[in-house]
C-alpha positions as CSV (number, residue, x, y, z in Angstrom):
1,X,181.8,58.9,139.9
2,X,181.8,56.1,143.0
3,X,185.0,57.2,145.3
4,X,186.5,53.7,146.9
5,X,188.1,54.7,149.5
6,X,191.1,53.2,151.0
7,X,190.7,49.8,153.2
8,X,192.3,51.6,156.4
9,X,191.2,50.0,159.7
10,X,189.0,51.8,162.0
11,X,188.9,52.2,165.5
12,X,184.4,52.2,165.1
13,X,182.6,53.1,162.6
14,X,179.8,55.1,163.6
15,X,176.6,55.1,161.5
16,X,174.8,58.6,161.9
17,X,172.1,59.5,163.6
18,X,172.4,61.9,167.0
19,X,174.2,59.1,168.5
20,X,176.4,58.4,166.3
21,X,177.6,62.2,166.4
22,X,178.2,61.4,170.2
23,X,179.9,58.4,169.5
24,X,182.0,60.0,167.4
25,X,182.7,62.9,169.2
26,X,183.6,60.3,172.5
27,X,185.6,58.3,170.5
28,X,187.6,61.3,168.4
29,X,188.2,62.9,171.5
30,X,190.1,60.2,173.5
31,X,192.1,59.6,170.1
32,X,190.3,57.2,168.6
33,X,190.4,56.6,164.2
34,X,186.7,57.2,163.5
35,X,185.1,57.6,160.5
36,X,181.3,59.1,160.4
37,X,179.0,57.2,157.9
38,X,175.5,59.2,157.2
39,X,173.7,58.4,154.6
40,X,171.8,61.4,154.2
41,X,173.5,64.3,152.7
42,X,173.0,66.2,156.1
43,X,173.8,64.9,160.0
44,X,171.1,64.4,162.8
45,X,168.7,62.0,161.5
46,X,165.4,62.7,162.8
47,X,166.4,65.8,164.4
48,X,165.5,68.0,161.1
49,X,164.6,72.2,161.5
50,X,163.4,73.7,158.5
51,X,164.8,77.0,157.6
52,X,162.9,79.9,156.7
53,X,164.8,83.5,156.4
54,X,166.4,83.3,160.0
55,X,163.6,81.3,161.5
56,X,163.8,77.3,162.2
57,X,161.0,75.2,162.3
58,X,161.3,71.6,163.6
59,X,159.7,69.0,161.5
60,X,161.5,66.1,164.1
61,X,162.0,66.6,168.0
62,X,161.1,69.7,169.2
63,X,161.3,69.3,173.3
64,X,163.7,68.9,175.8
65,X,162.7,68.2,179.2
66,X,164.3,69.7,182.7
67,X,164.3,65.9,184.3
68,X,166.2,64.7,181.4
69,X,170.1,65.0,182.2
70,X,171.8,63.8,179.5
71,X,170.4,66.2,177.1
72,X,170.4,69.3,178.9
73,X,174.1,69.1,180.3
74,X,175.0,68.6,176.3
75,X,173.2,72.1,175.2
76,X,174.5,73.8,178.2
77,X,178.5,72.3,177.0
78,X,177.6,72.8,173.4
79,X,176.7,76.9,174.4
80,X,173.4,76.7,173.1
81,X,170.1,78.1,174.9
82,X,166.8,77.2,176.0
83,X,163.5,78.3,176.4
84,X,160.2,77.7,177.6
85,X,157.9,77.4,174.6
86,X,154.3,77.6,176.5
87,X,152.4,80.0,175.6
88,X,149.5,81.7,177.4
89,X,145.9,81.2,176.8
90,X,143.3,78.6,176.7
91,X,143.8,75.4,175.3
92,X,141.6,73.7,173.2
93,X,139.9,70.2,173.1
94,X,137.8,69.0,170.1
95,X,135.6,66.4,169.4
96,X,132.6,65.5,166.6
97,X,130.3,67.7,168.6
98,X,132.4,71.1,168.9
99,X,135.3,72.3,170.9
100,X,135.6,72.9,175.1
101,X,138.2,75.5,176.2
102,X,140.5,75.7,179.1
103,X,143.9,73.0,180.1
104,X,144.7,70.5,178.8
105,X,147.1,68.4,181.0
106,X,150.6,68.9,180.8
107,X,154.2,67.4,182.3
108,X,154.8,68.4,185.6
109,X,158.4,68.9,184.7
110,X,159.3,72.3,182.4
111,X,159.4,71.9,179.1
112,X,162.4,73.5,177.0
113,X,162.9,73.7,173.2
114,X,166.6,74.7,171.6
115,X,166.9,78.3,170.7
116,X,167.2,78.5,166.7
117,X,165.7,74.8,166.5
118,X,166.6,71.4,167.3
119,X,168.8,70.8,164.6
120,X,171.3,73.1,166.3
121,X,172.5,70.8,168.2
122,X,173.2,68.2,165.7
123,X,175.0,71.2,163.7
124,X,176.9,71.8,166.6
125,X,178.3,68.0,167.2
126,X,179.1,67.6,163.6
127,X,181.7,70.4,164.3
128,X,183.3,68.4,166.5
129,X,183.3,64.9,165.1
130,X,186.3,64.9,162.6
131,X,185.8,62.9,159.4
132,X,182.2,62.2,157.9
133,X,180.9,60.7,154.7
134,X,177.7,62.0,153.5
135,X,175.5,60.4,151.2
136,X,176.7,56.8,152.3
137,X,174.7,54.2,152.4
138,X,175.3,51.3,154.4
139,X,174.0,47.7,152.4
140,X,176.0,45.5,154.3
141,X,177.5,44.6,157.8
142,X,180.1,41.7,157.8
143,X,181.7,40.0,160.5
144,X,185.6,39.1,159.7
145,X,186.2,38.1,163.2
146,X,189.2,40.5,164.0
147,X,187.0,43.5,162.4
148,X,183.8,44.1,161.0
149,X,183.6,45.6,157.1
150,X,181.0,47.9,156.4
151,X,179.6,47.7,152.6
152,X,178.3,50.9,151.6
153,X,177.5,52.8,147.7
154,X,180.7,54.5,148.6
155,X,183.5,51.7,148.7
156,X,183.9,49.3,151.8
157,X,185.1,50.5,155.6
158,X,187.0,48.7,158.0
159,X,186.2,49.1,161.7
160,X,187.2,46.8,164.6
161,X,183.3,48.2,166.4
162,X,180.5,49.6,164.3
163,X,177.8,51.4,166.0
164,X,174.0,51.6,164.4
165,X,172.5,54.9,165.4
166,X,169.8,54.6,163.3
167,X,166.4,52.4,164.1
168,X,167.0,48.3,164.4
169,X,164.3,47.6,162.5
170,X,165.8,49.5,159.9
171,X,169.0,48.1,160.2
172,X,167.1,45.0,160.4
173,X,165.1,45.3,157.1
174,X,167.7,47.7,155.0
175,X,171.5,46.0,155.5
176,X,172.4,42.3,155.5
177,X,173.6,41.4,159.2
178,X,174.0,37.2,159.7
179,X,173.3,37.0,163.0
180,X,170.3,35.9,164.7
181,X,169.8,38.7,166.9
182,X,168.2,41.0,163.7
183,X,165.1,38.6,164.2
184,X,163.9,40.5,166.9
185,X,165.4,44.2,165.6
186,X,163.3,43.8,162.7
187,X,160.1,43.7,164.9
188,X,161.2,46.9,167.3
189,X,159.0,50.1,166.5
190,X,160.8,53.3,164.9
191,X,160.1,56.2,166.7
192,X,157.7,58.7,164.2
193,X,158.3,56.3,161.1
194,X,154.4,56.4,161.1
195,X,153.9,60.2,161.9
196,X,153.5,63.3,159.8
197,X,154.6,66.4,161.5
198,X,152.6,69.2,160.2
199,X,154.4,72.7,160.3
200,X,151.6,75.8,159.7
201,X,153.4,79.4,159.7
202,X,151.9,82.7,160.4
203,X,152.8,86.3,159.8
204,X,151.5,86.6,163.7
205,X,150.0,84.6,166.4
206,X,146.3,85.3,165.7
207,X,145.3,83.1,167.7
208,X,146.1,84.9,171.0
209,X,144.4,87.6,169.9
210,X,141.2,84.9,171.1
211,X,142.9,84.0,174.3
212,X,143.8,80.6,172.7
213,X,147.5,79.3,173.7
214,X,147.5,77.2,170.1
215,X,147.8,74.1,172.2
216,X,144.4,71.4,171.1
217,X,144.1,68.2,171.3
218,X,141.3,66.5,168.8
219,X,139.8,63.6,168.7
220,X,138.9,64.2,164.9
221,X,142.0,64.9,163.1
222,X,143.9,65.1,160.7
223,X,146.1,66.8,163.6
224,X,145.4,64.9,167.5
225,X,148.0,67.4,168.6
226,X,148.6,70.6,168.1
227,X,151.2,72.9,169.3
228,X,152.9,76.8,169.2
229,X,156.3,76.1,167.6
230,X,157.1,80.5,167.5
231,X,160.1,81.4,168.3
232,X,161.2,82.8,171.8
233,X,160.5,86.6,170.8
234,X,157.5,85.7,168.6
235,X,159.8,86.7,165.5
236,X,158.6,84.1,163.8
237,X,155.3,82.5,164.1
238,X,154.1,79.0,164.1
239,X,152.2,76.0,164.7
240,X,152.9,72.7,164.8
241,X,150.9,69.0,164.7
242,X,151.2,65.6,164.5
243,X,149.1,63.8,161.7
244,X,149.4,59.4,162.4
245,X,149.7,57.8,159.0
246,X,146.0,56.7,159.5
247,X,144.7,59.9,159.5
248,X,146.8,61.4,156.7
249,X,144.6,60.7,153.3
250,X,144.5,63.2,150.8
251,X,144.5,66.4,150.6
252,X,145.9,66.6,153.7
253,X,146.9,70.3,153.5
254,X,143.6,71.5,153.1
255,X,142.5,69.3,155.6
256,X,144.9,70.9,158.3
257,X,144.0,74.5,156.9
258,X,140.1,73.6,157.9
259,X,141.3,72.1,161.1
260,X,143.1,74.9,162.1
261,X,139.6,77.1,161.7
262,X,137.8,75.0,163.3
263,X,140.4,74.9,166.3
264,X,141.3,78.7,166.7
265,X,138.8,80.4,164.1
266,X,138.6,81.8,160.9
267,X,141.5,84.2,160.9
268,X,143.8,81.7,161.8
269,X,144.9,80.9,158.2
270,X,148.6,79.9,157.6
271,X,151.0,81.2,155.1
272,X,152.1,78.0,154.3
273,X,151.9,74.7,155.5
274,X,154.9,72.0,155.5
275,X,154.8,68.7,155.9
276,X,157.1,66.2,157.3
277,X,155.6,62.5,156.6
278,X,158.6,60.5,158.4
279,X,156.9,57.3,156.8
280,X,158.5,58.6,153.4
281,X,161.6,59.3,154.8
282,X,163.5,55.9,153.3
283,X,166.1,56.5,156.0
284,X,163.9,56.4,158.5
285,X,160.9,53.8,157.5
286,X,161.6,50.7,156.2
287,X,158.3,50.8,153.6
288,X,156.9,47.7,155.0
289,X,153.4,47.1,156.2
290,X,154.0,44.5,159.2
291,X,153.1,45.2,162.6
292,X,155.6,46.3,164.8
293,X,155.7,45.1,168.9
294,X,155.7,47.6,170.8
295,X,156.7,46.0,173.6
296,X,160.5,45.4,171.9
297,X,161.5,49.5,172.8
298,X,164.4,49.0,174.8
299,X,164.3,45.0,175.2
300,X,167.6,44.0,176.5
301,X,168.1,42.3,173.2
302,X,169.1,46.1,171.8
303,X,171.7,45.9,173.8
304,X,173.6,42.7,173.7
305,X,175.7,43.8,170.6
306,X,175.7,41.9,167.6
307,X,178.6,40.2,165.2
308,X,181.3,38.7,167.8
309,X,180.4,41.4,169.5
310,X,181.4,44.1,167.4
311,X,177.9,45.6,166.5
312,X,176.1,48.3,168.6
313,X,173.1,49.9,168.6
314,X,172.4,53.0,170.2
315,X,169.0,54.9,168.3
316,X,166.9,56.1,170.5
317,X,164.4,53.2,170.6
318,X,167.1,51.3,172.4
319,X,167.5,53.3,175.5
320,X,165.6,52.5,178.7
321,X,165.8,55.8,180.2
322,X,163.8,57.5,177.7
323,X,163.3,55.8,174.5
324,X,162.4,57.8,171.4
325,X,164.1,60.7,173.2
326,X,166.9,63.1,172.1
327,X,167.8,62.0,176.1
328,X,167.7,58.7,175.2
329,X,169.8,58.4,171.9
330,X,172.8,60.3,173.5
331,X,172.2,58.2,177.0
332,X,172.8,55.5,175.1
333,X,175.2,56.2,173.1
334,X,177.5,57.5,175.5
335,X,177.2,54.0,177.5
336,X,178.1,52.4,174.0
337,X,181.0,54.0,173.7
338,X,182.6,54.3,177.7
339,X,182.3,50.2,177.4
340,X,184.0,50.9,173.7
341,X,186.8,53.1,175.4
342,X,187.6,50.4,177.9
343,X,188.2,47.7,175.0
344,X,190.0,49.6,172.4
């Protein structure tokens, strides 16, 4: 049966995502009444691991980068570790013709991933967040003037702020917001709606066994990236690629099994092959077809909020210091919600 809860008003209502588990944990911390509204049965959004035995396997964001502040000082606060995921070897560059060996190019700043997978993290802030209602699907956003109301398929919230974590052009396209600002969040590009994120496990890294790192780049596909995702001690053994919805088709599994042959030979044959197509993901793609600008990611429009002023986003296509980020979601997020503290 549909619960209705009671019409209590909210200090915000955040709507899930990463940064709406910062929001909430900014808010909640400094005494704030905040409720948590996720609409998937699970917290993090995007930032998904998949579990297999005691190994985790990121089907979202996998890196963290030393430059990026934000980020790091949370998994340093949080008690969770890092480490450096290259691997040694050759890398591999393919094309029509055949494949060269030897770098491909790579940041100049070190790249980290989260020990145990990504969606640590996110695990780790919902423990600290208070109050959260899973499975809750925002439909509608309305402005009352004093407060907004938050329609949902779980009964109607009251906050006096509400803050989007999730993509504007989903909010745009998915929940009825009157106000003319949505015109241009519907146009704003969501980060991997349009990616697959292929996830090929191994009993061991064969592929060193050739001197090959298991990082490619092809300029064939399915995969244009490829990746080792094993764990720090090689306990568990992976690789990882992304697939662009143009290059998906059918069969794609198969498809990626070839690839991988062709990429680091014949004994490189997973033991089975996942597949995260974020464009399926209802909670992350909107399921329309029109173009999206990709000049809109971080437009100042993102963040003039919305609603009398009682709207925020804070997804990580809004931030400018590294949009699409796990740096970015929580930079913005936490200035959402210090410009929050200093009106509530």
């Amino acid at each position: 049966t549909t619960e209705i809860y009671t019409l209590s008003l909210h200090d915000a209502l955040p709507i899930s995502g990463i940064s709406g588990l910062i929001a909430a944990r900014q808010l909640r911390a400094a005494n704030k009444q905040v409720v948590l509204l996720e609409g998937r049965p699970r917290t993090g959004g995007r930032a998904l691991s998949l579990r297999i035995g005691d190994g985790a396997f990121d089907l979202g964001p996998t890196w963290v980068w030393a430059s990026e502040t934000q980020v790091m000082g949370l998994v340093d606060e949080l008690g969770l570790t890092l480490f450096d995921g290259r691997k040694p070897g050759a890398d591999v560059y393919q094309t029509a013709t055949g494949n060269q060996h030897g770098r491909l190019p790579t940041s100049s700043v070190a790249e980290h991933r989260i020990d145990g997978g990504t969606q640590r993290l996110t695990d780790a802030l919902t423990q600290t967040v208070g109050a959260v209602e899973f499975d809750c699907v925002a439909t509608a956003i309305t402005d009352h003037s004093t407060h907004l109301s938050v329609t949902t398929n779980r009964g109607e919230f009251l906050g006096k702020h509400v803050i989007a974590a999730l993509p504007p052009r989903l909010l745009a396209r998915s929940i009825q917001v009157d106000d003319p600002l949505t015109q241009i969040w519907r146009r704003v590009p969501t980060w991997m709606a349009d990616i697959a994120k292929v996830v090929a496990v191994f009993d061991a890294p064969v592929w060193r066994n050739a001197g090959l790192s298991g990082r490619a780049a092809s300029a064939v596909g399915p995969m244009v990236e490829v990746h080792d995702l094993s764990s720090r001690d090689d306990a568990h053994t992976a690789l990882f690629g992304f697939v662009p919805r143009t290059l998906a088709g059918a069969d794609l599994e198969q498809r990626v099994r070839t690839q991988l042959h062709q990429l680091f030979g014949p004994k490189t044959t997973p033991t089975a092959v996942h597949i995260q197509a974020w464009w399926t993901e209802r909670l992350t793609h909107t399921g329309d077809t029109e173009a999206a600008d990709q000049t809109l990611f971080a437009h100042p429009s993102l963040h003039k909020p919305a609603l009398g002023g009682r709207l925020h986003l804070t997804s990580c296509e809004t931030s400018t210091v590294s949009p699409g980020h796990l740096n970015g979601a929580i930079e913005r997020s936490l200035t959402v919600t210090q410009q929050l503290l200093s009106l509530l």
